[in-house]
C-alpha positions as CSV (number, residue, x, y, z in Angstrom):
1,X,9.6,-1.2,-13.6
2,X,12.6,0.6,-11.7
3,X,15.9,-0.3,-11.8
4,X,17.9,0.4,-8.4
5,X,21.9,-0.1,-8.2
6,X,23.1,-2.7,-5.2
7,X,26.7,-2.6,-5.1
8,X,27.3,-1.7,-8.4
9,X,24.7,-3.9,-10.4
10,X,21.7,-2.9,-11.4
11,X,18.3,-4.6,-10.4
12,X,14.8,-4.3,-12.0
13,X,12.0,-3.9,-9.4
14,X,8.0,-4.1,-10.4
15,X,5.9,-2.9,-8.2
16,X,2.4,-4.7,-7.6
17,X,-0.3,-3.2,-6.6
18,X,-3.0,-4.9,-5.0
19,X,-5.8,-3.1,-6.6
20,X,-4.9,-2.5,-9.9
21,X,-6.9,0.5,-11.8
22,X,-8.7,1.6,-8.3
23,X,-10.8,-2.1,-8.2
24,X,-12.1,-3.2,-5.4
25,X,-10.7,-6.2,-3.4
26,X,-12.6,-9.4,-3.9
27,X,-13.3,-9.3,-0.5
28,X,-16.2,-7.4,1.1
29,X,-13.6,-6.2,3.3
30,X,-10.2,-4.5,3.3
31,X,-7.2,-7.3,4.0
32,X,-4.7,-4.2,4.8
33,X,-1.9,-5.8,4.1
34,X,-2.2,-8.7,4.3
35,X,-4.2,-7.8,0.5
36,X,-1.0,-6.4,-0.6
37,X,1.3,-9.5,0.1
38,X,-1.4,-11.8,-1.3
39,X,-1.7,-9.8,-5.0
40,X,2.2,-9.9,-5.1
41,X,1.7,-13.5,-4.5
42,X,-1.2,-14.2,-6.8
43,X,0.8,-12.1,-9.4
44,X,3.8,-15.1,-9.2
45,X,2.9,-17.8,-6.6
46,X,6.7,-19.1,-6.8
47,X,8.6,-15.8,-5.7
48,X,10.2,-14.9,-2.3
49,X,8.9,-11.5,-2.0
50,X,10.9,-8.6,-0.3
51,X,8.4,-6.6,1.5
52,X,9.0,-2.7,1.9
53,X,6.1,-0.6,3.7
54,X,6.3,2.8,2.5
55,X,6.1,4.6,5.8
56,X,9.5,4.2,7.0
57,X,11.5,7.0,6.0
58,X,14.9,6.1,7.3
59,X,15.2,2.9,5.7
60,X,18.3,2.4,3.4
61,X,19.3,0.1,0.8
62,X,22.4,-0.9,3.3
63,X,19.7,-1.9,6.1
64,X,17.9,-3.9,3.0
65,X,20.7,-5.5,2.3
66,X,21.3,-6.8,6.2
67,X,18.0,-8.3,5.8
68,X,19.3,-10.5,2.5
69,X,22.0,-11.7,3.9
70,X,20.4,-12.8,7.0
71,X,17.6,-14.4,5.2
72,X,16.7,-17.8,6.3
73,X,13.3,-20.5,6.6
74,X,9.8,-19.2,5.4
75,X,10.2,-15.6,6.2
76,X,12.7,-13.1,8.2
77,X,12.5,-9.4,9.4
78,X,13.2,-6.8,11.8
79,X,12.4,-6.6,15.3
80,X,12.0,-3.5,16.6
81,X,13.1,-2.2,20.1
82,X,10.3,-3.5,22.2
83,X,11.1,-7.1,20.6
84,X,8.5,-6.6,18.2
85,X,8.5,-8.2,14.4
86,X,8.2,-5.9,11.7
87,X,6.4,-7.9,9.1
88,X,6.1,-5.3,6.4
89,X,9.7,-5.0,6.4
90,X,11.1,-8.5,5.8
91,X,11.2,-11.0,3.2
92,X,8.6,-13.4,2.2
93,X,8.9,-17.0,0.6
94,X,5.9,-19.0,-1.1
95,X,5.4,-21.3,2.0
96,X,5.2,-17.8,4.2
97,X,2.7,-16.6,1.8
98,X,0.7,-19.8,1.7
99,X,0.4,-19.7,5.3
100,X,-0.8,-16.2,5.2
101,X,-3.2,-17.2,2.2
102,X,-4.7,-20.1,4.5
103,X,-5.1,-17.6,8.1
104,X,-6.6,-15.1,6.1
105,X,-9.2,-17.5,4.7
106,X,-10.0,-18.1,8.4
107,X,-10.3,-14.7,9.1
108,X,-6.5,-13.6,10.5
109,X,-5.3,-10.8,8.8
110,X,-2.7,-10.4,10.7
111,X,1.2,-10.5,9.0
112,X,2.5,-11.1,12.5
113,X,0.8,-14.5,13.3
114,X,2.8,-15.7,10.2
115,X,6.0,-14.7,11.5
116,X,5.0,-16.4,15.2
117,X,3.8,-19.4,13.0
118,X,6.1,-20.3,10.7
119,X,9.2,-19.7,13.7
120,X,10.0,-16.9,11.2
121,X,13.7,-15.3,12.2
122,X,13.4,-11.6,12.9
123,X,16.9,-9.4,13.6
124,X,17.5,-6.6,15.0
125,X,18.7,-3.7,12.7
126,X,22.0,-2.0,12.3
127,X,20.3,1.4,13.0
128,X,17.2,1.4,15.2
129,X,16.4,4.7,13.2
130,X,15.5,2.6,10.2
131,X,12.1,1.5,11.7
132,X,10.6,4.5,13.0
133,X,7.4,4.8,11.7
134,X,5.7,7.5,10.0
135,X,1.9,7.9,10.0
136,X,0.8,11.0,11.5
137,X,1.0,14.7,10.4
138,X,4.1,15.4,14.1
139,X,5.5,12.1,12.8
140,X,6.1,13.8,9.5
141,X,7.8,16.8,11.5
142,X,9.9,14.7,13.7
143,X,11.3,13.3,10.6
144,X,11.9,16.4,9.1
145,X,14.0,17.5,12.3
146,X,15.6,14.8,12.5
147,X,16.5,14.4,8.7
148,X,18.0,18.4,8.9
149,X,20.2,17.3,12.0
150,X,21.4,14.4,9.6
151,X,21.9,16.9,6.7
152,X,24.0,19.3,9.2
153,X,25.9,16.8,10.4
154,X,24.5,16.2,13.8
């Protein structure tokens, strides 16, 4: 459990992971993450989930709060510059996470179609810096130049 402070109150987080002690999925193939969203929702079927991928380094509690407080229907999140959703960065209720649960049962994988299906509301972010993406080895240097031009005062 972690515990992280939201304007002054404290909130216990669990992290679930969706192959607990190194198993293997049930699957003979690898969900990505649509595996992920499914274990958090297998671990408590009734739960609106907020969803965090781990590779977006600029993300702040401020830009996860935006995303509460524009919450609304089965699932919202960001839209990136190109009009894009971000599905790993959004929140998730137990209908949005059936739907999933049903596509990937037919063979869609994909986070996205959820969002198209279910008319899912995606926003744009206060800080289009909060969804850049890190996933390769210059990715990791851009972010370091960029985080030292932050730290300067750039």
């Amino acid at each position: 459990m972690l515990s992280i402070e939201i304007d002054g109150s404290s909130t216990l987080v669990q992290v679930i992971y969706d192959r607990p002690n190194g198993d293997t999925l049930d699957t003979e193939n690898d969900m990505g993450p649509a595996g992920g969203l499914l274990a958090a929702h297998r671990f408590d079927p009734q739960a609106t989930w907020l969803v965090v991928a781990c590779d977006y380094p600029f993300l702040s509690v401020s830009d996860l709060h935006h995303l509460q407080q524009e919450m609304a229907g089965p699932v919202t999140c960001f839209q990136n510059a190109d009009g894009f959703c971000e599905p790993l960065l959004g929140i998730w209720s137990p209908e949005a996470m059936h739907v999933l649960d049903q596509n990937v049962r037919k063979g869609d994988c994909g986070p996205k179609s959820v969002v198209r299906q279910c008319s899912g509301k995606t926003i744009r972010p206060r800080d289009d810096r909060c969804l850049f993406n890190m996933n390769t080895p210059a990715d990791l240097d851009m972010v370091l130049k960029l985080k030292d031009g932050l730290d300067s005062g750039m």
